[in-house]
N, C-alpha and C positions, 0 to 999 in steps of 0.2 A: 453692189459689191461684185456682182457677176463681170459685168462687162469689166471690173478689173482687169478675170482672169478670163475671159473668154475667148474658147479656143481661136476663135481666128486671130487673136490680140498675139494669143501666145505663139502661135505660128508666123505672123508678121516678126516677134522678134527671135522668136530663131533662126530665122531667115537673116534676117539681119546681123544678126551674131556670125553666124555662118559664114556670111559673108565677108564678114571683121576679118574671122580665121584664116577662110583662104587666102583673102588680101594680106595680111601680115605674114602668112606661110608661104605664098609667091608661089600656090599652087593652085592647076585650073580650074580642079573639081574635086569634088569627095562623092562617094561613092551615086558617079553622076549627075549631081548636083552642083550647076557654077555659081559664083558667087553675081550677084546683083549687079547689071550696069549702071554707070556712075550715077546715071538721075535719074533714075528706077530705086539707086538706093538711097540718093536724097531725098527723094517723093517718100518713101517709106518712113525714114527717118521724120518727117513734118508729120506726116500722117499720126505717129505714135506720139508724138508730142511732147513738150518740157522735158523731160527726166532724159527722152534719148536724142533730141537737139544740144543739150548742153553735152551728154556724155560727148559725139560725134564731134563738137567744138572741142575739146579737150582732148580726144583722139587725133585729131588734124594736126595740132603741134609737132606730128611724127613725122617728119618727109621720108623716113626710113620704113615708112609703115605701108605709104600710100604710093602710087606713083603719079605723077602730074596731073592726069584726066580726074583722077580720083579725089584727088586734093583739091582742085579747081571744083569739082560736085559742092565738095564739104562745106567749101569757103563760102556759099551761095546762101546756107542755111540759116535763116533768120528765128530769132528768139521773139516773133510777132504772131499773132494769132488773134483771131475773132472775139469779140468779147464776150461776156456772159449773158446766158439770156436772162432774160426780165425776168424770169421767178428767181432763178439762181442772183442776181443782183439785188432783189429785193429781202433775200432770204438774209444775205451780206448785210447790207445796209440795218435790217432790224438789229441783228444781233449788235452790231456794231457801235449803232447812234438811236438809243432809244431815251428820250427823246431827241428829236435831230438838232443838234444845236448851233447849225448855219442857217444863213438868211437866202441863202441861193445856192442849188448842186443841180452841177449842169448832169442828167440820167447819161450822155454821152461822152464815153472816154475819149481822151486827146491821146492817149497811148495804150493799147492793148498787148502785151505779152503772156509767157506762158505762167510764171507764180501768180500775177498780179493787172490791174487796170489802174489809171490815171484819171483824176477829173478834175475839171474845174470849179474852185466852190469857194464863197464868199459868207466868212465870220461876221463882216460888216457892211458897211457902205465904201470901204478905206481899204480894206484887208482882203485882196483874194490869195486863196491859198490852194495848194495841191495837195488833192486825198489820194493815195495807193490803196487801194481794195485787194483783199485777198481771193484766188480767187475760189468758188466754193469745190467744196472737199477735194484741192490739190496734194494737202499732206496725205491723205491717204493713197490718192493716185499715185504718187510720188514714191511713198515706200510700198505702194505694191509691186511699181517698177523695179525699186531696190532688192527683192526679193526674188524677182522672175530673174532680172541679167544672174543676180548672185547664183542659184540654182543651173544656170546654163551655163556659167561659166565653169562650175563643178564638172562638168560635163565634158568641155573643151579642155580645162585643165591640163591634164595628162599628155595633150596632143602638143603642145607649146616647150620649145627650151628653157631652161631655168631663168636666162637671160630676160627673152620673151615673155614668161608665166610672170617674173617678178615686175613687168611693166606695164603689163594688162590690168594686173591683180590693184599694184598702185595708183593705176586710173580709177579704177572700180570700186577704190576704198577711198579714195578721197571725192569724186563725186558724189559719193553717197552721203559725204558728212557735208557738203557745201552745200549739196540741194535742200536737205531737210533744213538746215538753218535759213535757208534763202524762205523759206516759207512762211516764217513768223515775222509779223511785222515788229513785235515788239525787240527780235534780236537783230533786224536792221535798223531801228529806233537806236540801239544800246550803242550798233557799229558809228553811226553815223554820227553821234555828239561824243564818242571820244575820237572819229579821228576828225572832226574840227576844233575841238580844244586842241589835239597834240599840232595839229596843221594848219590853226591860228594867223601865223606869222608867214603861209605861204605865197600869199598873192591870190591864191585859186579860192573861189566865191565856193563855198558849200550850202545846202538848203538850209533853215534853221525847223530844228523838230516845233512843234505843240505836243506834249506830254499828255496836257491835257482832255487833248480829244480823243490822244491816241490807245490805241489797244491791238491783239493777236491780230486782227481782222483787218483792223486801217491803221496808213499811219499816215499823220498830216502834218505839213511842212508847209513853208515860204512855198510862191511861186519866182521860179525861175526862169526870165526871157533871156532866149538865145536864139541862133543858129547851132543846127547839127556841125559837127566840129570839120566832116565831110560834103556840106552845102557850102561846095566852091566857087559857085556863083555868087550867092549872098553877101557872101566874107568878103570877096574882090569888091563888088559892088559897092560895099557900104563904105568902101578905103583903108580896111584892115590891112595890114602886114603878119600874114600867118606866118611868116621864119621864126620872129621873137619869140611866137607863140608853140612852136614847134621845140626850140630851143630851152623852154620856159616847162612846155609838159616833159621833156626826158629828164630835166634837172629836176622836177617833180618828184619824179619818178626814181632817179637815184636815190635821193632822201629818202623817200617811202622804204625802196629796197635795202641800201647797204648804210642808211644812216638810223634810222629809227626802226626798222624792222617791224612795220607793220603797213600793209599797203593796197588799194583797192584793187579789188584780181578781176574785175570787167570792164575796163576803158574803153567800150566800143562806143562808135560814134553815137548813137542814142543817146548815149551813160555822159557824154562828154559834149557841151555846149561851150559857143564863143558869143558873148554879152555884147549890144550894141557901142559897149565903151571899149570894145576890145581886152576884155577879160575873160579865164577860164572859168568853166561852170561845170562842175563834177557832180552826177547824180547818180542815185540807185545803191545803194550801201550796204547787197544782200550778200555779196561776195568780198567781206575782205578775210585777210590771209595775215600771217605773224610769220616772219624768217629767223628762223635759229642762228644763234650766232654762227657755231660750225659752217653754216650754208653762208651766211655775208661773207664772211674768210673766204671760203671758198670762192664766192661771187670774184671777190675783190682781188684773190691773183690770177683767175682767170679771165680778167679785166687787164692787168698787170704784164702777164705773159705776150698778152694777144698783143697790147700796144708796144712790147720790145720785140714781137716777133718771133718769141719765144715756142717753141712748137712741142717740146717734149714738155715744157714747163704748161702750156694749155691741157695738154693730154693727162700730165700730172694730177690738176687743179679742179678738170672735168671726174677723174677718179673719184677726188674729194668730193665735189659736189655729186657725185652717184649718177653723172647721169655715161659713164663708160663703168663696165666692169674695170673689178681690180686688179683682176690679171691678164689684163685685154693686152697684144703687142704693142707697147708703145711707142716702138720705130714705124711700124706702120699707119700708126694712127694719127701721129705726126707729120709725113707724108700726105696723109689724106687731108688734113688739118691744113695744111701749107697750099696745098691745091683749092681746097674754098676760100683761102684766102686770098687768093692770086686773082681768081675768079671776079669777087663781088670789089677789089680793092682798084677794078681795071677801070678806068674814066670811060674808055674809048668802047665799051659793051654796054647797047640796050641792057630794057630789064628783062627783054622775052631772052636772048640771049644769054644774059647771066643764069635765068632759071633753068634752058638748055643744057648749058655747061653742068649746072650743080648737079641737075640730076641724072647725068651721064656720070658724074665723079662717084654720085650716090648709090649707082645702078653695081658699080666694083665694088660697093663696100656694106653690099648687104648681109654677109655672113659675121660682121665686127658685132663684138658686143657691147651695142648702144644700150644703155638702159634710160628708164624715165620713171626716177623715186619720187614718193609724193612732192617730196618737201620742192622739187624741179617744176611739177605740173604745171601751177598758174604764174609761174616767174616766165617761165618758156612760154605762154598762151600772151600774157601782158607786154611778153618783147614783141613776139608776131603782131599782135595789134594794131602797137604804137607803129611799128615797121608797116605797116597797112596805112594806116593814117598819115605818116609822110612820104608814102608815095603820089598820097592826092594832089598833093602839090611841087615836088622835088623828083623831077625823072631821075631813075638809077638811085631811086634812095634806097640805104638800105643800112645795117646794122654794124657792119666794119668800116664805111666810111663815112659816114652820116653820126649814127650815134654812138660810136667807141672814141672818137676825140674828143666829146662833151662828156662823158661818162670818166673817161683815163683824167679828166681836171678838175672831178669830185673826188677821187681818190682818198685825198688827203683828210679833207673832211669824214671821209667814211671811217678812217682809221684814227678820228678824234682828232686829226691835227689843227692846232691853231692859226690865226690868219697871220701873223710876223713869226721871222726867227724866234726872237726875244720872247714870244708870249710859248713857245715850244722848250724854250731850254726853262725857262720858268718850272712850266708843268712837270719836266724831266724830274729836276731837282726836288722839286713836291713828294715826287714817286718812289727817290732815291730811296731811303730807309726802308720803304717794302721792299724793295727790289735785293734790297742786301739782305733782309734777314730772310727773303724765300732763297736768295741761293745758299744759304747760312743751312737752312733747313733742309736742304736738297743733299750739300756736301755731307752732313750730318748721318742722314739714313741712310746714303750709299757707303759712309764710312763701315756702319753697321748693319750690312746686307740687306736695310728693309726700303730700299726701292722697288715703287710699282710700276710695271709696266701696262697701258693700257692701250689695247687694242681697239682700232676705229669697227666700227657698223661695219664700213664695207668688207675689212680684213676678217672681220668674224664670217659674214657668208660666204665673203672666198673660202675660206677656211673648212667650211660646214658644207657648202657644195660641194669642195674636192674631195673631202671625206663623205660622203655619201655616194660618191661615182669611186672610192676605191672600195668600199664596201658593198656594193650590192651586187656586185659577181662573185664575193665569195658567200654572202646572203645565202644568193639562188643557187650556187654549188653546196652547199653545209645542205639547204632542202632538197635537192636530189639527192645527194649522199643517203640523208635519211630515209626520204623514199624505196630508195635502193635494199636499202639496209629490212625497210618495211616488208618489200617484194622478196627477198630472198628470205625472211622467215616465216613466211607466207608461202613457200615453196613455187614462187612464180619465176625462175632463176632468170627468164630469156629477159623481161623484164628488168628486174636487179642489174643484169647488165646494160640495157641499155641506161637506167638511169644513173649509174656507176659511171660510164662511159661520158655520159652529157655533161655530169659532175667536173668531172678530169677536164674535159674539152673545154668549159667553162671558166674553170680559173687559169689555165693554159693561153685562153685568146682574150682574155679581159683586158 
């Protein structure tokens, strides 16, 4: 329990935090202290392991946070690490399989990460299958990690704009609840056989669980042979066509997102294999995620806007989805919006190029307030990815001209529509009578004053931040006042007046 928290553990991540700070505050130093060089703070980041490898992946989605050198650090960091030593595997293994109930477990792993290991191991003569190993005492490692960022973050808190505070904060609360679940094999057992019943019909090969060998500690599945989705040798070699296959994981991936709202939030190449028959092979089921409907809507007219060009309507639709403030300028944001458009939408620009340009656009538009709400997190981590993924093969691939025209012609579907006219005006008229007695009921209450209006999430904190910025200058003037008020019946007059005076001056330049 010591080396949890021991001091140099806890100094490595302050330092690291630190570093977060000045980088996101785009300032050099704090009271002499500069933030970490980029792979000085990647080395750190491996060094501390699991819990701030993921955070640091989920911090990367920010281009606004980081600038290119820093970004390019992040991108490097691998969820890979050494496996367990032989007592700690053996310790595993007891609890686990007592008695062992394969005919063959190879002791060495084919994949080592940071929750978990992989082995190879054979039920029968006929059946080999893959065991995930937990690995030993990570959930405690894990939330005692959760506990040291929360504690420091307390700490930075204060130093952060509201904008900023509410983005950090939402990192920090949603890692925390994806890591602890990544750590039970039994609640990646639960992920993974509902979303191959819901995903049945998708084409993509999922592992199939065993229940019955599985438990907390292991969880045991099919073996799956593939290529990494990124072994572009392999894939050319064997005579695959990865377009289809490209084309095949974003339309995946739509479904997942704006059709059924529920979807895997780790598609890196690891996680994602292409089968010698040229099929997808989806693995690892520690990280899946649910989209509110609120957020698909939103998905889907800022899917909507972007393919009409729509620029104030993007800015609009980004509000809804929370990842701009509510009272952010929206002439300007739109502007800026039109500019990365222009950018990545150009045929005739590299990729080094287009990243040049964006982050020159990026570099004027650091004072805007970008936010990043949970429910945004791993939508924004899983677009990067895929966007990762076909550039391995597609130069200048990239997210507005690559996948918003395969995304703008699920559309339909996302919003329930049928495949013919005919089966649409069907469903319309199906709908009609609810449609008529809700606006029956609508005319009804506004006849009779009792319409309710109800304010979005985001309008409430607009609302609740700008009243707390009109309120804490007259706060801290009402407590000088008093103070004042204190000092002059306390016969201390020079006092009284000056805190009289700071009062006045107070609500005067607020």
């Amino acid at each position: 329990m010591n080396s949890l928290y021991s001091p140099y553990r806890l100094w490595s991540v302050f330092r690291l935090l630190l570093s977060f700070y000045l980088l996101i505050k785009k300032k050099n130093r704090f009271f002499g202290v500069k933030p970490l060089p980029p792979q000085e703070l990647a080395s750190t980041i491996s060094q501390l392991g699991a819990s701030f490898i993921k955070l640091a992946q989920v911090l990367a989605t920010r281009n606004d946070f980081f600038d290119a050198e820093y970004l390019s650090a992040l991108k490097t960091l691998h969820d890979d690490l050494p496996p367990m030593s032989k007592k700690e595997y053996e310790k595993v293994m007891h609890r686990a399989f007592d008695p062992l109930p394969f005919i063959r477990f190879n002791p060495t792993p084919i994949a080592s990460a940071s929750i978990g290991q992989v082995h190879e191991v054979w039920l029968d003569e006929e059946t080999k299958v893959a065991v995930k190993l937990r690995r030993e005492g990570i959930e405690k490692r894990v939330r005692a990690d959760i506990r040291i960022v929360s504690f420091f973050n307390r700490i930075f808190r204060p130093l952060f704009s509201h904008t900023t505070r509410h983005s950090v904060e939402s990192v920090i609360v949603e890692f925390s609840v994806m890591i602890v679940q990544e750590c039970s094999m039994n609640q990646e057992r639960a992920n993974l056989e509902k979303f191959s019943h819901l995903y049945a019909s998708s084409g993509v090969i999922f592992p199939k669980a065993y229940p019955k060998y599985s438990c907390d500690d292991a969880l045991v599945m099919s073996y799956e042979e593939g290529w990494r989705f990124d072994d572009r040798e392999s894939i050319n070699n064997s005579g695959i066509d990865i377009i289809p296959l490209i084309d095949k994981l974003v339309r995946f991936y739509t479904d997942q997102m704006l059709v059924q709202g529920y979807f895997h939030a780790d598609p890196h190449p690891g996680n994602l294999l292409v089968s010698p028959q040229g099929q997808l092979i989806l693995l690892d089921f520690g990280m899946v995620k649910r989209v509110s409907n609120p957020t698909r809507i939103a998905i889907i007219e800022l899917l909507r806007a972007a393919n009409e060009q729509d620029y104030e309507a993007y800015v609009s639709a980004s509000k809804r989805l929370g990842t701009v403030a509510y009272d952010a300028p929206v002439a300007e944001l739109a502007e800026f919006t039109e500019r990365m458009f222009e950018i990545f939408a150009n045929d005739s620009l590299d990729s080094s190029s287009m990243q040049e340009l964006a982050f020159q656009v990026l570099e004027q538009t650091r004072n805007l307030p970008f936010k990043l709400p949970q429910e945004a997190i791993y939508i924004l981590r899983v677009s990067a990815i895929i966007e990762g993924l076909g550039t391995t093969y597609i130069e200048n691939f990239n997210g507005i001209k690559d996948i918003l025209p395969i995304l703008q012609r699920n559309i339909p579907r996302a919003l329930g529509m049928k495949e013919s006219i005919l089966e649409n005006i069907i469903d319309e008229i199906k709908h009609l009578p609810d449609d008529l007695h809700a606006l029956r009921e609508t005319l009804r209450r506004a006849s009779r004053g009792e319409l309710v209006v109800e304010l979005s999430p985001m309008q409430l904190e607009s609302i609740a931040h700008n009243t707390q910025n009109a309120l804490r200058p007259i706060v801290l003037a009402l407590m000088l006042a008093l103070g004042a008020m204190g000092a002059w019946m306390g016969g201390v007059n020079e006092v009284a007046y000056v805190l009289l005076g700071a009062a006045m001056m107070r609500l005067w330049y607020r």
